[in-house]
N, CA, C and O atoms as a Tinker XYZ file with bonds, in Angstrom:
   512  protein
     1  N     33.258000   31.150000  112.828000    73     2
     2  CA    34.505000   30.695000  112.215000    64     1     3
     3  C     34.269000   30.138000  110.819000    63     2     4     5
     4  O     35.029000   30.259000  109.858000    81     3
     5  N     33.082000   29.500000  110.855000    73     3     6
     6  CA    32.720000   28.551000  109.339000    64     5     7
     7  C     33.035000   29.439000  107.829000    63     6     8     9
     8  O     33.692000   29.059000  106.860000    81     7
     9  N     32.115000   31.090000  108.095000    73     7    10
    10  CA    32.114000   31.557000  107.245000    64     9    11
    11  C     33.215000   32.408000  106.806000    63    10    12    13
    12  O     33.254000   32.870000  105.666000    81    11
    13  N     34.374000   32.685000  107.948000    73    11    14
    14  CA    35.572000   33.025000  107.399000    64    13    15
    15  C     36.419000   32.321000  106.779000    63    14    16    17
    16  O     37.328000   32.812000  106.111000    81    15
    17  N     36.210000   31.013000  106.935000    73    15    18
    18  CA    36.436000   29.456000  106.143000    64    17    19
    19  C     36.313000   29.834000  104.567000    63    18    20    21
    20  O     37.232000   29.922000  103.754000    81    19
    21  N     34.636000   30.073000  104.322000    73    19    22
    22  CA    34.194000   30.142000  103.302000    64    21    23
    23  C     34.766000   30.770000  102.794000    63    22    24    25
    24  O     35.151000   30.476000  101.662000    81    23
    25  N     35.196000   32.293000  103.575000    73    23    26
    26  CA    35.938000   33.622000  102.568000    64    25    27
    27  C     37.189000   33.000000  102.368000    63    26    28    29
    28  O     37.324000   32.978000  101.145000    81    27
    29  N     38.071000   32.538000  102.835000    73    27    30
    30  CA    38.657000   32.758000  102.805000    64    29    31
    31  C     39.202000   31.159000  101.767000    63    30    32    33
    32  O     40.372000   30.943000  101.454000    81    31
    33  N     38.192000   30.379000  101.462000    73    31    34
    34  CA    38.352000   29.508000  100.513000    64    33    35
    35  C     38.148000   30.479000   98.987000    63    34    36    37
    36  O     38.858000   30.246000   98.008000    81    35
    37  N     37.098000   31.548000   98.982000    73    35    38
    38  CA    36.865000   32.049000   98.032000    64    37    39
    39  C     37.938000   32.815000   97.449000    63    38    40    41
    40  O     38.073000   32.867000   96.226000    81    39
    41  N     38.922000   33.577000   98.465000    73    39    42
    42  CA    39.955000   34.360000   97.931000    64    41    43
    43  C     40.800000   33.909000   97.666000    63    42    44    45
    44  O     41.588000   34.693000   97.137000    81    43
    45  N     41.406000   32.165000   97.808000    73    43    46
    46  CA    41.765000   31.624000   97.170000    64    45    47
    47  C     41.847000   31.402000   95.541000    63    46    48    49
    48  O     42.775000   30.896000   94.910000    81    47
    49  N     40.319000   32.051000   94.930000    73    47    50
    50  CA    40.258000   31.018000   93.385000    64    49    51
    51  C     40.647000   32.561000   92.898000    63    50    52    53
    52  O     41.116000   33.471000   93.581000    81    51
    53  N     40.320000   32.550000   91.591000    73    51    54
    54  CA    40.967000   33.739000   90.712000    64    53    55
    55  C     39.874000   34.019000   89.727000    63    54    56    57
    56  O     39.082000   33.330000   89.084000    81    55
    57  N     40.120000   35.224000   89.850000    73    55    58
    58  CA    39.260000   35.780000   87.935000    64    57    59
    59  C     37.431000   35.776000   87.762000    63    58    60    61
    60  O     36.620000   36.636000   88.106000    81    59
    61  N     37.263000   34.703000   87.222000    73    59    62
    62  CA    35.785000   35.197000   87.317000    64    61    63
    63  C     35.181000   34.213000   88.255000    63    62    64    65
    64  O     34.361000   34.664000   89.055000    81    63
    65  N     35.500000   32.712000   88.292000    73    63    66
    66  CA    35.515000   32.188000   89.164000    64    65    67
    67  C     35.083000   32.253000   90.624000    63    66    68    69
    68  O     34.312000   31.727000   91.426000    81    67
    69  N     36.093000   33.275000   90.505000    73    67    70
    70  CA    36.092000   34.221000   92.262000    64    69    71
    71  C     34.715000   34.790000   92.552000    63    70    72    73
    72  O     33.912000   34.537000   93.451000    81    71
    73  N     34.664000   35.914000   91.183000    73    71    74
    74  CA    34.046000   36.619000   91.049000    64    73    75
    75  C     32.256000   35.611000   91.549000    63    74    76    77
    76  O     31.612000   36.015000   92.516000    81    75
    77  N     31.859000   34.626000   90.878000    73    75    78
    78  CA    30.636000   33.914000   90.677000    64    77    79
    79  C     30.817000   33.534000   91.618000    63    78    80    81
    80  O     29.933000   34.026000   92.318000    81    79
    81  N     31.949000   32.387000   92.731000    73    79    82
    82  CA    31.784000   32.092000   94.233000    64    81    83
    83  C     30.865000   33.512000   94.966000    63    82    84    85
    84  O     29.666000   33.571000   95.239000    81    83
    85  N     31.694000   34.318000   95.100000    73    83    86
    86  CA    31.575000   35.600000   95.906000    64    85    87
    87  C     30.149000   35.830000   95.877000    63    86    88    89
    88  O     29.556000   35.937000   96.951000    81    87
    89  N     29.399000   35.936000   94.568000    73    87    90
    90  CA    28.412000   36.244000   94.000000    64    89    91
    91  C     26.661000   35.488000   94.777000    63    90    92    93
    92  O     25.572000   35.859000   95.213000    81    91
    93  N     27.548000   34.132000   94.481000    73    91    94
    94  CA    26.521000   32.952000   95.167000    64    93    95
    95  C     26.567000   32.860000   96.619000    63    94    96    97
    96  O     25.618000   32.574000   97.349000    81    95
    97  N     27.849000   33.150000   96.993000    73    95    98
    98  CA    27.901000   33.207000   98.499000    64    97    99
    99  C     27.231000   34.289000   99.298000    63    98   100   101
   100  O     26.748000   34.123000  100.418000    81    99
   101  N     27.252000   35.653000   98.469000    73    99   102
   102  CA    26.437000   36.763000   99.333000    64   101   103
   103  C     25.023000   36.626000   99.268000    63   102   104   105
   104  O     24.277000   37.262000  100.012000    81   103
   105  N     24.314000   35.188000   97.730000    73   103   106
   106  CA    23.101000   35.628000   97.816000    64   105   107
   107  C     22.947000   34.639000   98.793000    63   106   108   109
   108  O     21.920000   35.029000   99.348000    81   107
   109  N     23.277000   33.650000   99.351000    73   107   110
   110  CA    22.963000   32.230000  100.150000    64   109   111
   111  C     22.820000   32.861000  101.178000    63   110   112   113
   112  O     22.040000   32.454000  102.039000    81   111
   113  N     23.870000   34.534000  101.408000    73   111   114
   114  CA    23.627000   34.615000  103.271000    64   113   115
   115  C     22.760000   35.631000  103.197000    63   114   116   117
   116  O     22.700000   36.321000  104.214000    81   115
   117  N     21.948000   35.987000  102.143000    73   115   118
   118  CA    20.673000   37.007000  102.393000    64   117   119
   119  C     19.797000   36.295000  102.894000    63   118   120   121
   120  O     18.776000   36.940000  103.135000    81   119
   121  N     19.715000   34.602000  103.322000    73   119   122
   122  CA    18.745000   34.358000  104.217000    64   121   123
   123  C     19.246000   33.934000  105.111000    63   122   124   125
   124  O     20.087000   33.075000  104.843000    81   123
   125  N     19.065000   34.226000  106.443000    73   123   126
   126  CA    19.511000   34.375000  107.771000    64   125   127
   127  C     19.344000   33.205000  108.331000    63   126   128   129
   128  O     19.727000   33.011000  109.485000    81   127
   129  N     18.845000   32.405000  107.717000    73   127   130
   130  CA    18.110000   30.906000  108.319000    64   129   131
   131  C     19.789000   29.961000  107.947000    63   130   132   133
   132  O     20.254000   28.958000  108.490000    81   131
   133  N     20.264000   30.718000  106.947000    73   131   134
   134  CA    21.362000   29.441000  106.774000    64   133   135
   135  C     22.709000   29.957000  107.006000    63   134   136   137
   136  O     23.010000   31.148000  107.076000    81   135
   137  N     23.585000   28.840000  107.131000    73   135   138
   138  CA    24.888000   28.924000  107.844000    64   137   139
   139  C     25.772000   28.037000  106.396000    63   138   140   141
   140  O     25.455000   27.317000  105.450000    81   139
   141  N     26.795000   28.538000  106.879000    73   139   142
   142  CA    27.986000   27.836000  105.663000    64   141   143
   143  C     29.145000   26.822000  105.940000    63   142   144   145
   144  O     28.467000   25.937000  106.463000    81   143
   145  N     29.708000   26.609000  105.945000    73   143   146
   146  CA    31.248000   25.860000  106.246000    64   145   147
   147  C     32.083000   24.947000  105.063000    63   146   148   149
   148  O     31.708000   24.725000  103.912000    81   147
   149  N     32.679000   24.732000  105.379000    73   147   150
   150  CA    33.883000   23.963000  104.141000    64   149   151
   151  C     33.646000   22.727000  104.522000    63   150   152   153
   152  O     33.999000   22.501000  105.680000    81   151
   153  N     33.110000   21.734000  103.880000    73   151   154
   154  CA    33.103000   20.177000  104.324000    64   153   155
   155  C     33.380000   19.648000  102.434000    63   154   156   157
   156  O     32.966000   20.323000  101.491000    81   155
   157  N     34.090000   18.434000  102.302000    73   155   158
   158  CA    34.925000   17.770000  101.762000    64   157   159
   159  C     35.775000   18.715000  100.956000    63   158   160   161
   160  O     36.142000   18.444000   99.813000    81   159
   161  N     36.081000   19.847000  101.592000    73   159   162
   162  CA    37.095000   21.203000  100.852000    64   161   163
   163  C     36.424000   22.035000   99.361000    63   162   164   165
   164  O     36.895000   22.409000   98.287000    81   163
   165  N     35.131000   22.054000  100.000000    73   163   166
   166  CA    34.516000   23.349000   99.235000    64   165   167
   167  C     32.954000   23.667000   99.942000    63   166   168   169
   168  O     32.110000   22.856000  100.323000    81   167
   169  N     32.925000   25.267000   99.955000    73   167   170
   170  CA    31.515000   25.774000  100.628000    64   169   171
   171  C     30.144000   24.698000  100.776000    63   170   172   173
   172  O     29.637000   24.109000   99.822000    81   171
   173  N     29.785000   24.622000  101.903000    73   171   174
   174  CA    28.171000   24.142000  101.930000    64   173   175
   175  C     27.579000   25.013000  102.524000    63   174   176   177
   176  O     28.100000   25.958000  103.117000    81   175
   177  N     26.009000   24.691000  102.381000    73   175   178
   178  CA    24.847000   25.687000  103.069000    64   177   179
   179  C     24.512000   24.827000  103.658000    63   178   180   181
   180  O     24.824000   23.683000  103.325000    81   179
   181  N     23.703000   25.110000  104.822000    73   179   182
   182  CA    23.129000   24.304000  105.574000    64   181   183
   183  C     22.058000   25.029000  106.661000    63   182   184   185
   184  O     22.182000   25.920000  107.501000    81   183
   185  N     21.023000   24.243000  106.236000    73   183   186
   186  CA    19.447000   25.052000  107.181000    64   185   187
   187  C     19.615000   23.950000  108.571000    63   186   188   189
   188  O     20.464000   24.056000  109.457000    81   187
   189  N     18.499000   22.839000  108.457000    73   187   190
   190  CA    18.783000   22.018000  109.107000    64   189   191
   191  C     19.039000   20.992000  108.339000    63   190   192   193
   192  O     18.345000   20.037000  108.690000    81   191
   193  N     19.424000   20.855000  107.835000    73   191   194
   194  CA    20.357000   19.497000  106.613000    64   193   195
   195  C     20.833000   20.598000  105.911000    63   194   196   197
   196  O     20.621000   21.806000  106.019000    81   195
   197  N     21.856000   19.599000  104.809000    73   195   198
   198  CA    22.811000   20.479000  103.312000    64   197   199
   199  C     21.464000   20.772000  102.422000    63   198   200   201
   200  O     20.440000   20.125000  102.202000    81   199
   201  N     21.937000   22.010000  102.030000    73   199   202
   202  CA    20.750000   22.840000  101.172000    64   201   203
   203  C     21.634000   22.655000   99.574000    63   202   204   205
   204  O     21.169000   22.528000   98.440000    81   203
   205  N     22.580000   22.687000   99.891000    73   203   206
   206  CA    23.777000   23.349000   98.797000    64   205   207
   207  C     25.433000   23.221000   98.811000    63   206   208   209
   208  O     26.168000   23.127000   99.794000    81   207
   209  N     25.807000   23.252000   97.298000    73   207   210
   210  CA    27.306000   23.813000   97.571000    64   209   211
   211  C     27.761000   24.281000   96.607000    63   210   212   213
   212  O     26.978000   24.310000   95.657000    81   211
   213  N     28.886000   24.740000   96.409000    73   211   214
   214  CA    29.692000   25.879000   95.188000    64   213   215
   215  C     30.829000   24.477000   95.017000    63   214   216   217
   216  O     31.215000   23.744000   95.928000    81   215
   217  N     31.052000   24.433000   94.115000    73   215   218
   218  CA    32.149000   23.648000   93.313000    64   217   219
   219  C     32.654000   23.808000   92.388000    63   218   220   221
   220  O     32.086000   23.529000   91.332000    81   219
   221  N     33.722000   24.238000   92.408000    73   219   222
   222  CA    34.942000   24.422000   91.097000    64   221   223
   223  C     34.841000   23.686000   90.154000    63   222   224   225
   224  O     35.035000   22.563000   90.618000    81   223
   225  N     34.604000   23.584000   88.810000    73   223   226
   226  CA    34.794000   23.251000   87.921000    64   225   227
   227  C     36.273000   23.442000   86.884000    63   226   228   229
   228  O     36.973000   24.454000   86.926000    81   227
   229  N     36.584000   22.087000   85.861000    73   227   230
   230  CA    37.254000   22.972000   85.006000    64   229   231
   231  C     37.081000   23.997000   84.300000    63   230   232   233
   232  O     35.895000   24.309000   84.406000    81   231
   233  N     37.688000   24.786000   83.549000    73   231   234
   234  CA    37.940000   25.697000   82.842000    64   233   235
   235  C     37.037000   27.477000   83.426000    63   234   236   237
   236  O     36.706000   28.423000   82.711000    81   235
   237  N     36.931000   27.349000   84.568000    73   235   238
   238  CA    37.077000   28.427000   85.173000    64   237   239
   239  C     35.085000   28.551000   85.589000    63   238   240   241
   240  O     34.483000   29.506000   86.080000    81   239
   241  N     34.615000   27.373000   85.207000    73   239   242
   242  CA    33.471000   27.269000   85.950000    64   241   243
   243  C     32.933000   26.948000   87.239000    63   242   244   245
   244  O     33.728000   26.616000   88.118000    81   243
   245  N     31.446000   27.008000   87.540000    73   243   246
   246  CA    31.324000   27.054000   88.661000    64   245   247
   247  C     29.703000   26.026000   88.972000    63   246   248   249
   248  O     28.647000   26.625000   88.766000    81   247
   249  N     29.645000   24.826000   89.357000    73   247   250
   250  CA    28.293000   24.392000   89.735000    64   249   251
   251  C     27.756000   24.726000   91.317000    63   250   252   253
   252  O     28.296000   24.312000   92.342000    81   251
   253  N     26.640000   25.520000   91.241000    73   251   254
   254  CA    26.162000   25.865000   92.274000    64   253   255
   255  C     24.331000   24.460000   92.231000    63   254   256   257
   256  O     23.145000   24.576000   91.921000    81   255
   257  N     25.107000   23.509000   92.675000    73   255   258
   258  CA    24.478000   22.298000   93.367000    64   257   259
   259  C     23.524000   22.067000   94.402000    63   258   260   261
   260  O     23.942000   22.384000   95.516000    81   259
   261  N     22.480000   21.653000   94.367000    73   259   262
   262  CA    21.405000   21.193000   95.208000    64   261   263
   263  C     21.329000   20.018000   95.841000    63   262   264   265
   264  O     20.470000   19.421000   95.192000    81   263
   265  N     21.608000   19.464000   96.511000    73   263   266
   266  CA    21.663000   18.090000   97.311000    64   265   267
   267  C     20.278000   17.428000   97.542000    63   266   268   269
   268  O     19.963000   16.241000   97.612000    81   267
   269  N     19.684000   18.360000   97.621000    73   267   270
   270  CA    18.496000   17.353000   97.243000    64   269   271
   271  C     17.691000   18.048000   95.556000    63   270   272   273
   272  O     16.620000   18.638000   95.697000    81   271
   273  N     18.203000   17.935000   94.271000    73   271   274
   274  CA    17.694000   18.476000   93.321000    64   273   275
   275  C     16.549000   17.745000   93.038000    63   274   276   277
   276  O     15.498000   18.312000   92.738000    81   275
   277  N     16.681000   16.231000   93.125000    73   275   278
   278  CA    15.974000   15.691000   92.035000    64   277   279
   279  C     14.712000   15.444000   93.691000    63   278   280   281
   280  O     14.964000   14.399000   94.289000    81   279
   281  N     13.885000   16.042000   94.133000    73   279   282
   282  CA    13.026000   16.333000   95.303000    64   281   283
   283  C     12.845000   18.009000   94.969000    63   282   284   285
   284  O     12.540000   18.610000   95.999000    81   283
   285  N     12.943000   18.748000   93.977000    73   283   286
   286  CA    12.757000   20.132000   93.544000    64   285   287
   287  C     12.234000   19.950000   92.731000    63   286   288   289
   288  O     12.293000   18.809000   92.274000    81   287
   289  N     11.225000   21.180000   91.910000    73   287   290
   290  CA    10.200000   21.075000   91.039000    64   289   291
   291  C     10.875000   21.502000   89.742000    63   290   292   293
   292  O     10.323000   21.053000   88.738000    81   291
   293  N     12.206000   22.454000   89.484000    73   291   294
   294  CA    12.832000   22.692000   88.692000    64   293   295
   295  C     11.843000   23.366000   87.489000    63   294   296   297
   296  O     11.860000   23.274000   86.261000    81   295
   297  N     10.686000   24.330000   88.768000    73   295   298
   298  CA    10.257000   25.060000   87.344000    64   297   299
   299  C     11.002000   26.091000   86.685000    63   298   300   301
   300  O     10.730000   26.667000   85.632000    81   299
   301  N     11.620000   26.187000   87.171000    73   299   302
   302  CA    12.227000   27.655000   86.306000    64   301   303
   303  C     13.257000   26.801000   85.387000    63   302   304   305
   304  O     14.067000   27.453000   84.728000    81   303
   305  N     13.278000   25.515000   85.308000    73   303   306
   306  CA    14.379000   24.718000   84.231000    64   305   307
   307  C     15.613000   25.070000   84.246000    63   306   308   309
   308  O     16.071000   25.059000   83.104000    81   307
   309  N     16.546000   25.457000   85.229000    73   307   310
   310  CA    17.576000   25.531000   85.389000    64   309   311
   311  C     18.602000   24.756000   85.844000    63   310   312   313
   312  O     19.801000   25.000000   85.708000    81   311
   313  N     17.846000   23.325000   86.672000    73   311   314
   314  CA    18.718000   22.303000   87.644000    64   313   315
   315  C     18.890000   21.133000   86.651000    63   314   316   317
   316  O     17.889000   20.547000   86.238000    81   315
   317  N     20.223000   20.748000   86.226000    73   315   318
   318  CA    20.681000   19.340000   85.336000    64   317   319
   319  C     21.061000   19.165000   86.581000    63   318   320   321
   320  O     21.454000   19.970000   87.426000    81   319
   321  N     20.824000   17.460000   86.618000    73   319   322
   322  CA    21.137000   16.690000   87.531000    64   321   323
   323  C     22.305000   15.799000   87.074000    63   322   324   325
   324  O     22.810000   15.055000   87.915000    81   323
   325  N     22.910000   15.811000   85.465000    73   323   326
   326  CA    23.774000   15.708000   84.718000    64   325   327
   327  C     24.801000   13.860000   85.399000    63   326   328   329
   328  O     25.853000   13.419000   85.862000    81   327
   329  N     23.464000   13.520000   84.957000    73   327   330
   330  CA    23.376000   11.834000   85.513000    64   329   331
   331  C     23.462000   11.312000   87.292000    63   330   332   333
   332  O     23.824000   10.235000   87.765000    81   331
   333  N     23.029000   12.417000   87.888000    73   331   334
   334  CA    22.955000   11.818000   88.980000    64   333   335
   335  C     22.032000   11.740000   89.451000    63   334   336   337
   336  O     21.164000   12.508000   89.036000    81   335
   337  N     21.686000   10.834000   90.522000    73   335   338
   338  CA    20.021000   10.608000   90.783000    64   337   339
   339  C     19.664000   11.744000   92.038000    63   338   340   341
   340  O     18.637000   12.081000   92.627000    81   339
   341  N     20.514000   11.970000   92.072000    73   339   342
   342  CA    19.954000   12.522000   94.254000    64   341   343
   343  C     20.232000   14.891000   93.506000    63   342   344   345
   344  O     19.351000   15.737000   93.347000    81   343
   345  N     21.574000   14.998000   93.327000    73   343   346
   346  CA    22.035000   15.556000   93.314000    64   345   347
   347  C     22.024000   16.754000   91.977000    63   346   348   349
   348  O     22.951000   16.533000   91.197000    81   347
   349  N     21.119000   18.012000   91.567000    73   347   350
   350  CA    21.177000   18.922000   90.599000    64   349   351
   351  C     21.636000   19.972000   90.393000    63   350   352   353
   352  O     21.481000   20.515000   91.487000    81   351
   353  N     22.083000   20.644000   89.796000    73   351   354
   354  CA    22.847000   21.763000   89.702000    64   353   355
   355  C     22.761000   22.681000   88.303000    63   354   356   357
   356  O     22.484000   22.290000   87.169000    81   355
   357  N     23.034000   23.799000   88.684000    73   355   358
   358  CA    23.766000   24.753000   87.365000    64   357   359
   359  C     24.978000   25.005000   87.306000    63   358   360   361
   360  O     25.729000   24.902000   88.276000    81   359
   361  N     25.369000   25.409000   86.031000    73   359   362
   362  CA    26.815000   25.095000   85.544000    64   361   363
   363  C     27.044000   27.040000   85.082000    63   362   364   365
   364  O     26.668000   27.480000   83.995000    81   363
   365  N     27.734000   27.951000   86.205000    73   363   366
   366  CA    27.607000   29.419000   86.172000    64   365   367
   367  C     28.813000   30.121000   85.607000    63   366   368   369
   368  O     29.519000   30.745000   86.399000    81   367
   369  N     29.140000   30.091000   84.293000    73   367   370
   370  CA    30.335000   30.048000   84.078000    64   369   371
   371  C     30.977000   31.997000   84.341000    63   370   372   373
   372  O     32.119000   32.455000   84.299000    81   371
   373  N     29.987000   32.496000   84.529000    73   371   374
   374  CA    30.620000   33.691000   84.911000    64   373   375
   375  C     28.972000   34.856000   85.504000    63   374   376   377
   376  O     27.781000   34.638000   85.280000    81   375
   377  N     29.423000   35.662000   86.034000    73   375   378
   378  CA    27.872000   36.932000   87.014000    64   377   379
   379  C     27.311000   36.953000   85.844000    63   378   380   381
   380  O     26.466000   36.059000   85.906000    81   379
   381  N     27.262000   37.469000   84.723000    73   379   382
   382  CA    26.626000   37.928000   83.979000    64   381   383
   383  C     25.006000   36.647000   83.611000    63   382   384   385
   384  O     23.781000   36.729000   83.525000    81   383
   385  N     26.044000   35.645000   83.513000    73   383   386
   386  CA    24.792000   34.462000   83.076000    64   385   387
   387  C     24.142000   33.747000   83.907000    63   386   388   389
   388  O     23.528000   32.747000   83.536000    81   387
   389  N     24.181000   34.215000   85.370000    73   387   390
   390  CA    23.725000   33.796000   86.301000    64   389   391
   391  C     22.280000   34.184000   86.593000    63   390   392   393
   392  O     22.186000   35.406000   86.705000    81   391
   393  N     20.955000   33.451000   86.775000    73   391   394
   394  CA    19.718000   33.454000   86.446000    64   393   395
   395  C     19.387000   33.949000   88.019000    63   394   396   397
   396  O     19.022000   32.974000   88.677000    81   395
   397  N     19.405000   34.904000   88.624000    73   395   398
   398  CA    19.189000   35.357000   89.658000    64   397   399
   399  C     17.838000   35.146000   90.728000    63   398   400   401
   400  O     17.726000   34.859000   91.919000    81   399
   401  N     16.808000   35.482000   89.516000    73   399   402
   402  CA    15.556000   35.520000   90.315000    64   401   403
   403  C     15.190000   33.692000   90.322000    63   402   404   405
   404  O     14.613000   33.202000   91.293000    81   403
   405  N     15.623000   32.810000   89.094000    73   403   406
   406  CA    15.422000   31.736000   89.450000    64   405   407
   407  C     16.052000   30.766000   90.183000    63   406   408   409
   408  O     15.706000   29.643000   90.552000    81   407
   409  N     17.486000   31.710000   90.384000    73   407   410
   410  CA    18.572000   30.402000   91.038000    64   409   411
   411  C     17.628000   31.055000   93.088000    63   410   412   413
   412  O     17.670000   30.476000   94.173000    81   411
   413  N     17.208000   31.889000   92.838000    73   411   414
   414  CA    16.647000   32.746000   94.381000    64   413   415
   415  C     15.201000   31.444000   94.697000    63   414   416   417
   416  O     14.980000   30.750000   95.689000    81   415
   417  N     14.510000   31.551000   93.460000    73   415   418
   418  CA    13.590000   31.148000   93.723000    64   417   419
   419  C     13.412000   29.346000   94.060000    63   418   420   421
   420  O     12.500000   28.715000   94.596000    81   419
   421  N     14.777000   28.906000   93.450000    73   419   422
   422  CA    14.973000   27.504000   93.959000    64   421   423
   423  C     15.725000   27.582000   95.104000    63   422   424   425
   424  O     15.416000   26.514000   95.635000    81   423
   425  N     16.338000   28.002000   95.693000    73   423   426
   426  CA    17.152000   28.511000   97.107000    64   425   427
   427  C     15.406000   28.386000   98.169000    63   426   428   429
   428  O     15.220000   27.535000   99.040000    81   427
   429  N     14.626000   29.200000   97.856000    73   427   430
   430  CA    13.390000   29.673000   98.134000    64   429   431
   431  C     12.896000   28.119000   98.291000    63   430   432   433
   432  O     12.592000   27.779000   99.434000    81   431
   433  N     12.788000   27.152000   97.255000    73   431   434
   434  CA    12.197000   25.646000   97.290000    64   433   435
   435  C     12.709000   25.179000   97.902000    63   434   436   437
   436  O     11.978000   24.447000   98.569000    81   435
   437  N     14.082000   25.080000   98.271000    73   435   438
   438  CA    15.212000   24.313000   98.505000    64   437   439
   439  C     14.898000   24.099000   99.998000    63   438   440   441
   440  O     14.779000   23.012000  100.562000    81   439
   441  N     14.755000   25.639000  100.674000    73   439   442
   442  CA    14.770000   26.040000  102.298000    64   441   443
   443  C     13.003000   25.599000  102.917000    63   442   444   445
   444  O     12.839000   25.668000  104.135000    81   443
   445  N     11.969000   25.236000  102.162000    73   443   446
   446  CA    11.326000   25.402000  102.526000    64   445   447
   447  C     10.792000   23.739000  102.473000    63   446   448   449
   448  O     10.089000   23.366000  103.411000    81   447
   449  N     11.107000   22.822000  101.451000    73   447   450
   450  CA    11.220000   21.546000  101.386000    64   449   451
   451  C     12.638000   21.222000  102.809000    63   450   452   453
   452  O     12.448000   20.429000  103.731000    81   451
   453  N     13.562000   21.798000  102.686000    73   451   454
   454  CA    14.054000   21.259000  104.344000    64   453   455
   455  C     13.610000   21.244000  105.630000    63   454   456   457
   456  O     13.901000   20.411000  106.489000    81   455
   457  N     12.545000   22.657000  105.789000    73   455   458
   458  CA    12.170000   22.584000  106.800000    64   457   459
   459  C     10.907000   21.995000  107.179000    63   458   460   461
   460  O     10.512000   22.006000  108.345000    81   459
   461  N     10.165000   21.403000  106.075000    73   459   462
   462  CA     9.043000   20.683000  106.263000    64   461   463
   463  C      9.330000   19.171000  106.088000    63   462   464   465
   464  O      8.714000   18.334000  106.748000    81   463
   465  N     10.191000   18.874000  105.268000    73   463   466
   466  CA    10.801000   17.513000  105.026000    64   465   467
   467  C     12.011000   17.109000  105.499000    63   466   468   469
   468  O     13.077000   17.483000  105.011000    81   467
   469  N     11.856000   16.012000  106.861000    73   467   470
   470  CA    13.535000   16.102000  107.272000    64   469   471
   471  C     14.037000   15.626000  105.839000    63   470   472   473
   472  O     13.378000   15.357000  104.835000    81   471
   473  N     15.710000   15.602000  106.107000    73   471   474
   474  CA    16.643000   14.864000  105.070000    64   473   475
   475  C     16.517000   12.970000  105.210000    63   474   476   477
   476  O     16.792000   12.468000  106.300000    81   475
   477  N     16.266000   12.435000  104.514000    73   475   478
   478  CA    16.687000   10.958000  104.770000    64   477   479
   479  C     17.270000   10.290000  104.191000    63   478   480   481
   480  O     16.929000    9.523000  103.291000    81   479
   481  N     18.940000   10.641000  104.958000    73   479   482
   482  CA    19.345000    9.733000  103.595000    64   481   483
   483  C     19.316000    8.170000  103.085000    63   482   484   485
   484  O     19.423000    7.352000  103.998000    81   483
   485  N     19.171000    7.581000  101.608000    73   483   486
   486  CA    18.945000    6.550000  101.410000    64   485   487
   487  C     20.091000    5.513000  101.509000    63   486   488   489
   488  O     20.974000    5.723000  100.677000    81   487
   489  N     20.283000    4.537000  102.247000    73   487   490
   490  CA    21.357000    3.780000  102.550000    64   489   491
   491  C     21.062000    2.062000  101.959000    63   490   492   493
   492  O     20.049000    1.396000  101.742000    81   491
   493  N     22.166000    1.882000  101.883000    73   491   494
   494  CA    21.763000    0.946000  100.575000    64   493   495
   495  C     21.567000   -0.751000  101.901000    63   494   496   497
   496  O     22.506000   -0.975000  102.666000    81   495
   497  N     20.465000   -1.564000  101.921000    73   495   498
   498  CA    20.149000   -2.682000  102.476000    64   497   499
   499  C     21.649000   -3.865000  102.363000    63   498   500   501
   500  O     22.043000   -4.169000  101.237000    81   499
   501  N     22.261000   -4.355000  103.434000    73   499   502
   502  CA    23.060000   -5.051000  103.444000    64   501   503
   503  C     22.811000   -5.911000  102.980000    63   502   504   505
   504  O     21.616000   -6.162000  103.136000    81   503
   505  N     23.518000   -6.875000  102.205000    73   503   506
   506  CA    22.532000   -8.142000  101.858000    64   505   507
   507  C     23.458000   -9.144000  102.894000    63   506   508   509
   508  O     24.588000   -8.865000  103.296000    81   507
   509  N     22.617000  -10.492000  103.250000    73   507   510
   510  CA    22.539000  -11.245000  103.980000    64   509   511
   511  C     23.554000  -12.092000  103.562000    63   510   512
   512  O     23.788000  -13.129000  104.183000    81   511
């Protein structure tokens, strides 16, 4: 059901937009290890923790986001974490400029740091 979710969030957007969801979404399910669904109302990946997600941007862009970026080696220099500490991404404003073999090859880091490293998330100490 999750991933007809996904489609059917995707045929929602318009133009190129569409086009770059669609794009990122077929390469995420060339690995069989991960699953998708709509959680806070846009696509996630998920191995055994969030790997990822697609997020709408203004003006017809698209950040395809890493949840755990800043725990990635970001050799191929493609992930701004664009002031956040946990969270990196690229900014895909249409197929053409989309870095394929490196956005694959951090997908590739992404899945393989989850399955050797659980997720933990950091929760902030109550104070007394």
């Amino acid at each position: 059901m999750s991933a007809e979710q996904v489609q059917d969030f995707i045929f929602q957007l318009e133009g190129e937009q569409q086009k770059v969801f669609q794009y990122l979404h077929d390469l995420m399910l060339e690995f069989p290890e991960v699953t998708c669904k709509i959680r806070f109302k846009i696509p996630f990946y998920y191995c055994k923790s969030w790997i990822c997600y697609l997020n709408p941007q203004k003006k017809e862009n698209t950040e395809f986001a890493f949840l755990r970026g800043n725990e990635l080696s970001n050799d191929q220099g493609i992930l701004d974490p664009r002031g956040r500490k946990q969270v990196a991404g690229i900014l895909c404003p249409n197929v053409k400029e989309i870095p394929r073999e490196a956005i694959k090859a951090t997908i590739i880091e992404a899945l393989i740091l989850d399955e050797s490293i659980p997720y933990a998330p950091k929760r902030k100490k109550k104070q007394p």
